[in-house]
C-alpha positions as CSV (number, residue, x, y, z in Angstrom):
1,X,-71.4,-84.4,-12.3
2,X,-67.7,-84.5,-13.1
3,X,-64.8,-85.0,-10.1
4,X,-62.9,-81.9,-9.0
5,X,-59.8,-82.0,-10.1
6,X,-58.5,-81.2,-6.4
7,X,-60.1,-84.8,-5.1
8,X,-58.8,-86.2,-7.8
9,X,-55.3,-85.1,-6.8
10,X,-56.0,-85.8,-3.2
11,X,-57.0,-89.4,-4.0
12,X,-54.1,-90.1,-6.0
13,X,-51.6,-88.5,-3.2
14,X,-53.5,-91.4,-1.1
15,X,-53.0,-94.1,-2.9
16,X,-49.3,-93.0,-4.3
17,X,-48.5,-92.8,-0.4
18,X,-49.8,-96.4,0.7
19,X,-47.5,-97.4,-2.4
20,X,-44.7,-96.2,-1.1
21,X,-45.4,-97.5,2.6
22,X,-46.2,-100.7,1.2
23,X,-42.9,-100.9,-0.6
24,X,-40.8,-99.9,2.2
25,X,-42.6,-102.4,4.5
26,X,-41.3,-104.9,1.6
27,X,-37.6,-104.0,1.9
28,X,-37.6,-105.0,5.7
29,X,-40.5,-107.6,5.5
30,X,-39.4,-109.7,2.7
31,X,-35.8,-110.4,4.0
32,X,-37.4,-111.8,6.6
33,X,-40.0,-113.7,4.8
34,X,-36.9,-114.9,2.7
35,X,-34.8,-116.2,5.8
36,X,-38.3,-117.5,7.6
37,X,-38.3,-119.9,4.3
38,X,-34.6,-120.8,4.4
39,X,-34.5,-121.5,7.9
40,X,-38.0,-124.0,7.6
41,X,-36.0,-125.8,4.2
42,X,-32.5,-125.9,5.9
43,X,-33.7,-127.3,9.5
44,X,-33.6,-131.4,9.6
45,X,-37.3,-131.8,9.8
46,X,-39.7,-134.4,8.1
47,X,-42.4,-132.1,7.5
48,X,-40.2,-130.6,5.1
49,X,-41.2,-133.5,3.2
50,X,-38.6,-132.2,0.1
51,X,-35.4,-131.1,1.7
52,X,-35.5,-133.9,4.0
53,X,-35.4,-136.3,1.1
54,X,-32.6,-134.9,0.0
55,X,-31.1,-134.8,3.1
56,X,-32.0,-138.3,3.5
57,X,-31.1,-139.4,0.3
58,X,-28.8,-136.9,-1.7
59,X,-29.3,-136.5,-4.9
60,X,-26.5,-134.8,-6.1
61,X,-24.3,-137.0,-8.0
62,X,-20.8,-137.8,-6.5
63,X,-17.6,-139.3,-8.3
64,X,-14.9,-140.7,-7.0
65,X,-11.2,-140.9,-9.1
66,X,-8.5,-142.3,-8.2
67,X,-4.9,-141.9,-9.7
68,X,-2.2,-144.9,-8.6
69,X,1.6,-143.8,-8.3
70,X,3.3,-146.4,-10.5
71,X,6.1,-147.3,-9.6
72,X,9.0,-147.6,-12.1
73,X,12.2,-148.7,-10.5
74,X,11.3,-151.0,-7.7
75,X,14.5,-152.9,-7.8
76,X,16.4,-149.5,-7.5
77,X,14.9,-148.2,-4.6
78,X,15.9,-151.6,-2.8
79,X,19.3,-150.9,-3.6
80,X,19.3,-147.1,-2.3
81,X,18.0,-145.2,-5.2
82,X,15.5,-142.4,-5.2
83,X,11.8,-143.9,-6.1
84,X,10.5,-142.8,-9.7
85,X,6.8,-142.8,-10.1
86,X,4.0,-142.1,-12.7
87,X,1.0,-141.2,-12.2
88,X,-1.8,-143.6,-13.9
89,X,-5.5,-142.6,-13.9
90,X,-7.8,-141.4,-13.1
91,X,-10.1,-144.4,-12.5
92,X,-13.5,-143.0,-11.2
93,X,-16.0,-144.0,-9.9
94,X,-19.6,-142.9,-9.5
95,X,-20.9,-143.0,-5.8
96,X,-24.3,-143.4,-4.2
97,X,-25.0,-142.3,-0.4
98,X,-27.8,-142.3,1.4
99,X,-28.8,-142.4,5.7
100,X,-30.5,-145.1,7.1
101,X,-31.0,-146.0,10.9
102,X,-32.7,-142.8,11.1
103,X,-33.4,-141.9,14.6
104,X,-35.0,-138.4,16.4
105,X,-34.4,-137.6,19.9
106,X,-36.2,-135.3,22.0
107,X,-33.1,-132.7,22.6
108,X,-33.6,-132.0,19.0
109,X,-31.0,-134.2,17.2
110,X,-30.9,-137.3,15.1
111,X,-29.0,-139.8,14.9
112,X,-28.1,-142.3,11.3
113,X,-25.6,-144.2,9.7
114,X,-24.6,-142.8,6.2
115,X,-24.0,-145.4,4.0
116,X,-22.2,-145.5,0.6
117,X,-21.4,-147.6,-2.8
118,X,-19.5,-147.0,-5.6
119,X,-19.9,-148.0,-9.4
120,X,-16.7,-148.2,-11.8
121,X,-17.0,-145.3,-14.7
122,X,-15.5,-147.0,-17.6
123,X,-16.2,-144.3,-19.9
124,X,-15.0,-141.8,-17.8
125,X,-11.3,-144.1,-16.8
126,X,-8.1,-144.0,-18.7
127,X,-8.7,-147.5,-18.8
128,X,-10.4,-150.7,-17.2
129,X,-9.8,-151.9,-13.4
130,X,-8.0,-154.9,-15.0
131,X,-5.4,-152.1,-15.9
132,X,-2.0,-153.5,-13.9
133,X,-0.4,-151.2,-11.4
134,X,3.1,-151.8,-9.2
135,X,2.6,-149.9,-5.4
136,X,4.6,-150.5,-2.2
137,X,3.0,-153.4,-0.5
138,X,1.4,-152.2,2.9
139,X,1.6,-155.3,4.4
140,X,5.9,-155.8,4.2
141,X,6.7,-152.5,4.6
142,X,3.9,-150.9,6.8
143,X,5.0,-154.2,9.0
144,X,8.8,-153.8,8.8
145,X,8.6,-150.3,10.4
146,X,6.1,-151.6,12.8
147,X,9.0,-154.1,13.9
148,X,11.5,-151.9,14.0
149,X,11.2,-151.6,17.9
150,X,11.0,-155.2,18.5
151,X,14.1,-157.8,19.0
152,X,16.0,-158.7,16.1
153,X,14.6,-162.6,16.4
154,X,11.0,-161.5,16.0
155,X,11.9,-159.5,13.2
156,X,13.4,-162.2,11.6
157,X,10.8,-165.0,11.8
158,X,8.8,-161.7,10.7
159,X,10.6,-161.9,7.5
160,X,10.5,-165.6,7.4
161,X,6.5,-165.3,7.7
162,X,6.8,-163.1,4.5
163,X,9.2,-165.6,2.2
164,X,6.9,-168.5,3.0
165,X,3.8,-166.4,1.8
166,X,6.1,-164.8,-1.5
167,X,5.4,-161.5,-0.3
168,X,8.2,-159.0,-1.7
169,X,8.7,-154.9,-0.5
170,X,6.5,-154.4,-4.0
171,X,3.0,-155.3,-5.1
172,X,1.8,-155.8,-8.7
173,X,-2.0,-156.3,-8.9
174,X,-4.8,-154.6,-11.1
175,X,-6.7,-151.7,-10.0
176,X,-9.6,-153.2,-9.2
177,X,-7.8,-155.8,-6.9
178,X,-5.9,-153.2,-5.1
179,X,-8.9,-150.8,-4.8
180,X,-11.4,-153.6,-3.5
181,X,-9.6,-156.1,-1.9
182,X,-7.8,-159.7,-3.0
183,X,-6.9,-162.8,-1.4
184,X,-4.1,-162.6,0.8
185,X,-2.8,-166.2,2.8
186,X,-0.1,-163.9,4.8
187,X,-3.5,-161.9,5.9
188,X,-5.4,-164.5,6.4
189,X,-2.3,-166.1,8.7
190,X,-2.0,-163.2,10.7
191,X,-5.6,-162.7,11.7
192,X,-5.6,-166.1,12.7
193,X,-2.4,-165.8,15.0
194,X,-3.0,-162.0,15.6
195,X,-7.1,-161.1,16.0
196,X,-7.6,-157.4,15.2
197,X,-4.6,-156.6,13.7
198,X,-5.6,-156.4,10.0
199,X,-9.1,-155.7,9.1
200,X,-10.8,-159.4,8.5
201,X,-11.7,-160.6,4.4
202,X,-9.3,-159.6,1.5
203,X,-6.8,-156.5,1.8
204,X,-7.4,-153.5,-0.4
205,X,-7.1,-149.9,0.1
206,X,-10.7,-149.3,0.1
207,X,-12.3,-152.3,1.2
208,X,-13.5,-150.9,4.5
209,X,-15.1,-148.2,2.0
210,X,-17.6,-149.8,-0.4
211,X,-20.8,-150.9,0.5
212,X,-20.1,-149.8,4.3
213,X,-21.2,-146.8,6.5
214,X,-18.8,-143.6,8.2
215,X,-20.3,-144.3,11.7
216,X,-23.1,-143.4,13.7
217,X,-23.6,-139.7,13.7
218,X,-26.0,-137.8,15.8
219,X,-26.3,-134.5,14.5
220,X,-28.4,-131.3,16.0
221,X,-31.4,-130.8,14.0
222,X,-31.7,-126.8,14.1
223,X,-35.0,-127.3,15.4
224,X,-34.9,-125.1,18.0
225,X,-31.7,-123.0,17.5
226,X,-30.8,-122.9,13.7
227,X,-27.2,-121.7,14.0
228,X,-26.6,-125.5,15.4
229,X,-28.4,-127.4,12.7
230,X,-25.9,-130.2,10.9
231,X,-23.7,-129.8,13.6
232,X,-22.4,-132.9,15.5
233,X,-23.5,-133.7,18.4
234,X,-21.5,-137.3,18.7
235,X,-19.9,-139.8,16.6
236,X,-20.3,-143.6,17.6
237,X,-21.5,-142.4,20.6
238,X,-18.2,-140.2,21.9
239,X,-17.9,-136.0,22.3
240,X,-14.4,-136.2,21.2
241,X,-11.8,-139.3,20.1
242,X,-8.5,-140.4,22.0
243,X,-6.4,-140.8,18.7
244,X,-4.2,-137.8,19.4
245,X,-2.4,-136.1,22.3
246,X,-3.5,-133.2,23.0
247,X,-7.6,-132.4,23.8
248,X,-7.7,-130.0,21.4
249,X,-6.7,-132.2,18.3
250,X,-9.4,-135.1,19.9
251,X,-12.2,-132.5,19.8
252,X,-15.1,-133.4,17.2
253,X,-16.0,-129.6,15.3
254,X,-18.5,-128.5,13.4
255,X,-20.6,-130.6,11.1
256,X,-20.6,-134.2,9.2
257,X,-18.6,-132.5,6.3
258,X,-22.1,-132.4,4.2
259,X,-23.9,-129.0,5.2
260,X,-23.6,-126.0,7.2
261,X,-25.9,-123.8,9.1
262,X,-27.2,-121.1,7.2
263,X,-26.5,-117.3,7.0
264,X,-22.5,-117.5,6.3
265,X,-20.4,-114.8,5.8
266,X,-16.8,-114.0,4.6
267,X,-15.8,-114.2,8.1
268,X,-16.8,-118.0,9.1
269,X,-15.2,-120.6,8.3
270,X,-16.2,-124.8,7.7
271,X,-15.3,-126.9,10.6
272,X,-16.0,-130.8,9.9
273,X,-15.5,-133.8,11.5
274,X,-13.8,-136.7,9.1
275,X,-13.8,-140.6,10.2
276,X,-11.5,-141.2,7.1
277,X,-8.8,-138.7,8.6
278,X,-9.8,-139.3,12.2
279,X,-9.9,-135.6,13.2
280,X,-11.8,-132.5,12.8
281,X,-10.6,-130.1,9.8
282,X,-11.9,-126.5,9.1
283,X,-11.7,-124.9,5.7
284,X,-11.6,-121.4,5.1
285,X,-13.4,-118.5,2.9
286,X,-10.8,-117.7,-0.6
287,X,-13.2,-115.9,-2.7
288,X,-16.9,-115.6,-4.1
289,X,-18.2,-117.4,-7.6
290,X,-21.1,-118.7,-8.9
291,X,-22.4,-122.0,-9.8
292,X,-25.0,-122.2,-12.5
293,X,-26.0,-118.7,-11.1
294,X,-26.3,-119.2,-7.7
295,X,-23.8,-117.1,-6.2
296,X,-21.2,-119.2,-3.7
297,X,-18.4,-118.3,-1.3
298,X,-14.9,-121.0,-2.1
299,X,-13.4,-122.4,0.9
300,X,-10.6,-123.9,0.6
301,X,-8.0,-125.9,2.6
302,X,-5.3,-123.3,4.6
303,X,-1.8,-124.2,4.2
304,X,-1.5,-125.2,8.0
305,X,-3.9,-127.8,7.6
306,X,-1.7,-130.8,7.4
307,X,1.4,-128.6,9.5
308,X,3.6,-130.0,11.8
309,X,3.6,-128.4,15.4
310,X,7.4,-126.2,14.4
311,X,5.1,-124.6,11.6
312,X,1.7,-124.4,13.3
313,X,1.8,-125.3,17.3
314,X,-2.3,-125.8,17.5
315,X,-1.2,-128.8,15.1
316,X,1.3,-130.5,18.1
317,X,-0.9,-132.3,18.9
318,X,-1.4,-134.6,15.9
319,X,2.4,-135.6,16.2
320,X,4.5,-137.4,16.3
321,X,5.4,-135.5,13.2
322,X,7.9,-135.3,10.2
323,X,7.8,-132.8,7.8
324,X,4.9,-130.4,7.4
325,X,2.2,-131.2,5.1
326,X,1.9,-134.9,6.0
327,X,-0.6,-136.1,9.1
328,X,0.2,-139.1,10.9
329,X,-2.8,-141.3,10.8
330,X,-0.6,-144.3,12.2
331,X,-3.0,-144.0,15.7
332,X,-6.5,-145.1,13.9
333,X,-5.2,-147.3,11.4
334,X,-3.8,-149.9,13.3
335,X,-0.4,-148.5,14.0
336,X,0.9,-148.9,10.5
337,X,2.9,-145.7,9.4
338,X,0.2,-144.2,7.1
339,X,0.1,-140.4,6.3
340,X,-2.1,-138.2,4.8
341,X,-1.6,-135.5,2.6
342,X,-2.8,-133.3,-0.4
343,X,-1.9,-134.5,-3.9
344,X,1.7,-134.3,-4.8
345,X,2.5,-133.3,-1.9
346,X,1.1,-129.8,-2.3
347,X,1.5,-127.2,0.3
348,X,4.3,-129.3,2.3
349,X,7.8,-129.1,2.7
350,X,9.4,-129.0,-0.2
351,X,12.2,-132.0,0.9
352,X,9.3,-134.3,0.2
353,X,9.0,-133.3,-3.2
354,X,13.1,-133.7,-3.7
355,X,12.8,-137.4,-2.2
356,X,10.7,-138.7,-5.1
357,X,10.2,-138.5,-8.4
358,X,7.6,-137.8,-11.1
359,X,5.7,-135.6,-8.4
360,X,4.6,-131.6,-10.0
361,X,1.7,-129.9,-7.2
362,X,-0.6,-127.3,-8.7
363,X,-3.2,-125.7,-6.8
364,X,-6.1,-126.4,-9.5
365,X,-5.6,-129.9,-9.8
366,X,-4.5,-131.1,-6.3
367,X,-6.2,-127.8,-4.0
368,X,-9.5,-129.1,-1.8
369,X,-12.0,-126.8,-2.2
370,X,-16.0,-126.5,-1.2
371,X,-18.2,-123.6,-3.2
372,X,-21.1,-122.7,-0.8
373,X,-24.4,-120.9,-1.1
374,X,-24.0,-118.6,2.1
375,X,-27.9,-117.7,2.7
376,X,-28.5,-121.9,3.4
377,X,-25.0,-123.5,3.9
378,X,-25.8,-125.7,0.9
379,X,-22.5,-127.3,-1.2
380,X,-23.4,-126.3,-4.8
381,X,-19.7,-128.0,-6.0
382,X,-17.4,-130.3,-4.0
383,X,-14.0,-131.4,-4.4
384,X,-12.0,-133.0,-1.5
385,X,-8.4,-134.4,-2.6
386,X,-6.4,-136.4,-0.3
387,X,-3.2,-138.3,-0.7
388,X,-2.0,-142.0,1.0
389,X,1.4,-142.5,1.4
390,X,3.3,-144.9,3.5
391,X,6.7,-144.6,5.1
392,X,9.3,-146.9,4.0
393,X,12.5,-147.9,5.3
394,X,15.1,-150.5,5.4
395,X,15.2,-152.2,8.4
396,X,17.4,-154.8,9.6
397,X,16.4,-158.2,10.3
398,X,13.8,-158.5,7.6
399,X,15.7,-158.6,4.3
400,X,12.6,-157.7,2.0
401,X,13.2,-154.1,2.5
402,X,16.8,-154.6,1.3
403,X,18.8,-151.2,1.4
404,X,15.7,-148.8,0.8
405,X,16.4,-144.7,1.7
406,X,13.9,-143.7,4.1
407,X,11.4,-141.9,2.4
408,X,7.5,-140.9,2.5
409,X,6.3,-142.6,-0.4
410,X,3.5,-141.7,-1.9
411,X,0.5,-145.0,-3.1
412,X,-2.5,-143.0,-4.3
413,X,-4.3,-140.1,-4.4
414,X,-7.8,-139.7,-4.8
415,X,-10.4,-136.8,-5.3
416,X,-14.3,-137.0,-4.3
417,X,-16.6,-134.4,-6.1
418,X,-19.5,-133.6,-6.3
419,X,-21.6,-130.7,-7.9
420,X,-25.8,-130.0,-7.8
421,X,-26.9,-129.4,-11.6
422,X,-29.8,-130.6,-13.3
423,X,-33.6,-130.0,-11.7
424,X,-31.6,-129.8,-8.4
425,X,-30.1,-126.9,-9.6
426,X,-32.9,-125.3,-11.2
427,X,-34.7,-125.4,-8.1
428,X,-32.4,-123.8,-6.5
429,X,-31.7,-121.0,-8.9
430,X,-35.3,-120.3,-9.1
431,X,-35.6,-120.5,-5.0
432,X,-32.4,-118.8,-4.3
433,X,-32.1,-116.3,-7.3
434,X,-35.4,-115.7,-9.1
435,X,-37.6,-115.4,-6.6
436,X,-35.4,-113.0,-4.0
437,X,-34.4,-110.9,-7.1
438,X,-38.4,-110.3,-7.9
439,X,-39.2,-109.2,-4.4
440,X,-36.6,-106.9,-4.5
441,X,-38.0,-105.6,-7.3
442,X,-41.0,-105.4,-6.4
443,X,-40.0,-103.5,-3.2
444,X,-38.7,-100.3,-5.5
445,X,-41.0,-100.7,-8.2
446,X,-43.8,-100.0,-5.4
447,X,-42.0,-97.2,-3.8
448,X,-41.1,-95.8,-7.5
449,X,-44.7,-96.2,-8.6
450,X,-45.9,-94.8,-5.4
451,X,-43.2,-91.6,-5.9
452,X,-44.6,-91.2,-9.6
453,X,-48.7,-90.7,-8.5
454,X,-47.8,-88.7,-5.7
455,X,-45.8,-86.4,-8.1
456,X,-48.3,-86.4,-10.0
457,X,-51.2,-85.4,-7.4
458,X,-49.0,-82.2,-6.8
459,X,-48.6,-81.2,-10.8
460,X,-52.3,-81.7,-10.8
461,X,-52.9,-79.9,-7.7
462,X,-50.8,-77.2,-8.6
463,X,-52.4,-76.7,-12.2
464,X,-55.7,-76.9,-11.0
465,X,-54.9,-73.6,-7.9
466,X,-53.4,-71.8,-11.3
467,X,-56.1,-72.5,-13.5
468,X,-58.5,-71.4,-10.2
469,X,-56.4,-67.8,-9.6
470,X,-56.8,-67.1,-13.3
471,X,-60.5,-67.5,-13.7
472,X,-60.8,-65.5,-10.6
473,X,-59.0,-62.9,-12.6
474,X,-61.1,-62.9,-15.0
475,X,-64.2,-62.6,-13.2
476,X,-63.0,-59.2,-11.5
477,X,-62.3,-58.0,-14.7
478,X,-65.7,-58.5,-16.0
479,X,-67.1,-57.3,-12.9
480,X,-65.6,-53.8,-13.8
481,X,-66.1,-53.0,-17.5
482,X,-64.0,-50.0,-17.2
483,X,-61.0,-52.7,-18.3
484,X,-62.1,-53.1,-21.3
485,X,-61.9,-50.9,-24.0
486,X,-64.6,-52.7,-26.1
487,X,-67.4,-55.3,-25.8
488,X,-65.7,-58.0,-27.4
489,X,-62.6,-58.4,-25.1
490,X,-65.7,-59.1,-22.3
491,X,-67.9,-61.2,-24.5
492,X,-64.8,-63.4,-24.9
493,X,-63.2,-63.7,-21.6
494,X,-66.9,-64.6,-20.6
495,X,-67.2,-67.9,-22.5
496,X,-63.3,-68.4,-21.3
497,X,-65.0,-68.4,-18.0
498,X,-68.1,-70.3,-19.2
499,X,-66.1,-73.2,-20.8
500,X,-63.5,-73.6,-17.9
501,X,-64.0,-77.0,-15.7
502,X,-66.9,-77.9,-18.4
503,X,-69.6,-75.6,-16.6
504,X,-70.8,-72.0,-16.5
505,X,-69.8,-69.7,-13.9
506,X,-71.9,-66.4,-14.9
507,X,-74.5,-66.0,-17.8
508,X,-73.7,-64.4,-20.6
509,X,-75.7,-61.0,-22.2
510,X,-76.9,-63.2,-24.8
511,X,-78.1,-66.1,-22.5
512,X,-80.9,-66.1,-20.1
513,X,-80.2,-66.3,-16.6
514,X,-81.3,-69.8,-15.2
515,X,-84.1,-68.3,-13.1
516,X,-85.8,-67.0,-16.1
517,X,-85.0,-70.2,-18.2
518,X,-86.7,-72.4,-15.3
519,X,-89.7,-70.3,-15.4
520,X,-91.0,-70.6,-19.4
């Protein structure tokens, strides 16, 4: 028995109906089946057995590369002169971090201890750590300002202390010496006389760095609000530090500098809390990119980052201050006059650039930038530049600093990056990408299919209520032979009749009517 074609067109209006609901309960579902997922991946949690790994243990390879400012004209800039430097590098070095001292508390945070090593790149140096750099030497002239204050006897014997030990206003070593640390008697002498003033073992710019840890975190877990998750709860135990002077400048914001909670827009912004600057920072949103096709938002460093309070007031507090662009880190590293700043001094006063030079500061060399996956606050690509200098002056009563101009001179000037590629990244792409775009295809191919059979339920539906009016037609034609004007224009809209839908609707002359069939 064949289907009418009206059921069929009702079944298919049905069915191309649920389509369409089921498609439009994807469009508001699956977002939320997407963020369920990124919100269960991005909160700290063991049971995530693979994002805590990397979490634990990141994967993503960091470098670090360092560039020296060589000094050319040391015995110049004793006499007066302006200093003339080069800059030599990079010399970079691959880094390994992991967390250890892992510990959960019940208000849902964790605590750890973030270790980290570094490897020398030879093939990726301008040359080998035995390479032979000349730098001001921290100790005379980070010491000689430090004296400054005191009576002019002290800071004699001061400079005494410093001719018996050979130690000159400049400091010729090789990279690796400077970098990790090398034997100093004059150091060695003052920690003896003077406990805590120097940091104990051989003096090098990064010594405290290598194979040592940034301090006991304790970070929220997101457990039970996700919008706090990376976000620092303490540092070595304290809600804020007591380097600077105003509360505001000693408050510890946002996160460990690592991650960020999830669901960012163009509007937030990346507050961070740095134990190698002492304070918290906060970058904010430039533009959107892509990294290996995961799309990213760029944050950047603003140009009141490093401001003195005349340029940017929220910044008094980090003063005393000189000119804009440098940051006074005197108050955590012993008291020595140590200032931070971005590469070549970019984005500060121009008078720092005018009191040195060799310097030339360009945004895509020397900017500090993060590139973020919005959805999960994930860093896709990483670089954070920074710049040491030291303030250096002639002051009387300790003749190695002879005649010297007072000037911020820059040491070194380092950049740490880091960027997700490899299976990482394909993971990623195929989490973050892939797998939303196919949903969201899915969504309007569904409502598109579902569209499609219920357009065609109503051609078929229509088609079969014409086809039905014009065999009715027909039949009240035949039913009144007067119509035609000959037995053939009957006979043949008869077996039009007869053939229509595949079964007979009235017997022909010819044919025997199916009582009289049944009965022979």
């Amino acid at each position: 028995m064949a289907i009418s074609k009206s059921k069929i067109a009702l079944g298919l209006s049905v069915a191309g109906t649920l389509t369409v609901v089921f498609g439009i309960i994807l469009v508001f579902v699956g977002p939320i089946i997407i963020d369920d997922q990124i919100v269960k991946n991005v909160e700290i949690n063991p049971a995530n057995e693979m994002s805590y790994t990397m979490w634990k243990d990141i994967p993503v390879p960091f470098f670090m590369s360092v560039y020296f400012w060589n000094v050319l004209n040391p015995q110049e800039i004793l006499n007066g002169e302006k200093p003339m430097v080069e800059q030599k590098g990079p010399y970079v070095y691959s880094e390994k971090r992991w967390k250890d001292n892992i510990t959960f508390h019940a208000n849902n945070t964790v605590s750890y201890r973030e270790y980290r090593r570094y490897f020398f790149e030879r093939d990726m140096s301008v040359g080998n750590e035995s390479d032979v750099v000349t730098i001001p030497n921290m100790l005379v002239l980070g010491a000689a300002v430090m004296m400054e204050d005191k009576p002019i006897p002290v800071r004699m014997m001061v400079s005494a202390t410093f001719k018996v030990f050979k130690e000159s206003a400049f400091l010729t070593k090789p990279v690796g010496e400077l970098m990790w640390g090398y034997d100093s008697k004059l150091v060695d002498f003052l920690n003896t006389f003077f406990p805590g003033m120097l940091p104990p073992g051989k003096f090098g710019l990064f010594s405290e760095f290598n194979n040592s840890n940034t301090g006991l975190f304790t970070v929220f877990t997101g457990q039970d609000d996700i919008r706090k998750v990376h976000k620092v709860d303490s540092w070595n135990g304290l809600k804020e530090v007591n380097y600077w002077q105003s509360e505001q400048c000693n408050m510890i914001n946002g996160t460990a500098g690592q991650m960020w909670p999830p669901f960012m827009t163009t509007e937030s912004t990346l507050p961070f809390y740095s134990p190698d600057a002492c304070r918290s920072m906060e970058l904010v949103y430039q533009r959107p990119g892509s990294v290996g096709g995961v799309p990213v938002y760029r944050y950047v460093a603003p140009s009141t980052i490093f401001a003195n309070g005349s340029v940017y007031p929220p910044n008094e507090g980090f003063c005393p201050c000189r000119q804009s662009g440098l940051l006074n880190v005197s108050s955590c590293r012993q008291n020595s006059p140590v200032f931070i700043s971005q590469p070549h001094f970019y984005n500060a006063d121009p008078v720092l650039l005018g009191t040195v030079f060799g310097l030339s500061p360009n945004e895509d060399d020397h900017g500090l930038f993060i590139d973020i996956h919005p959805e999960t606050g994930v860093p896709m690509n990483v670089s954070v530049r920074l710049q040491l200098n030291i303030l250096m002056k002639a002051v009387f009563g300790i003749t190695e600093t002879g005649k010297i101009s007072e000037v911020v001179m820059p040491m070194i000037w380092f950049g740490e990056s880091g960027y997700i590629d490899g299976p990482v990244l394909k993971t990623f792409h195929t989490n973050l990408v892939v797998l939303p775009a196919m949903m969201e295809y899915m969504q309007y191919t569904f409502i598109g299919l579902g569209l499609a059979t219920i357009l065609g339920a109503i051609v078929l539906k229509t088609r079969d209520k014409s086809r039905t009016t014009s065999l009715a037609n027909l039949t009240d034609n035949i039913n009144d032979p007067k119509g035609y004007s000959n037995g053939r224009e009957r006979q043949a809209d008869l077996y039009i009749i007869n053939n229509a839908g595949g079964c007979p609707l009235l017997p022909t002359p010819d044919s025997p009517s199916p009582e009289l069939s049944g009965m022979e």
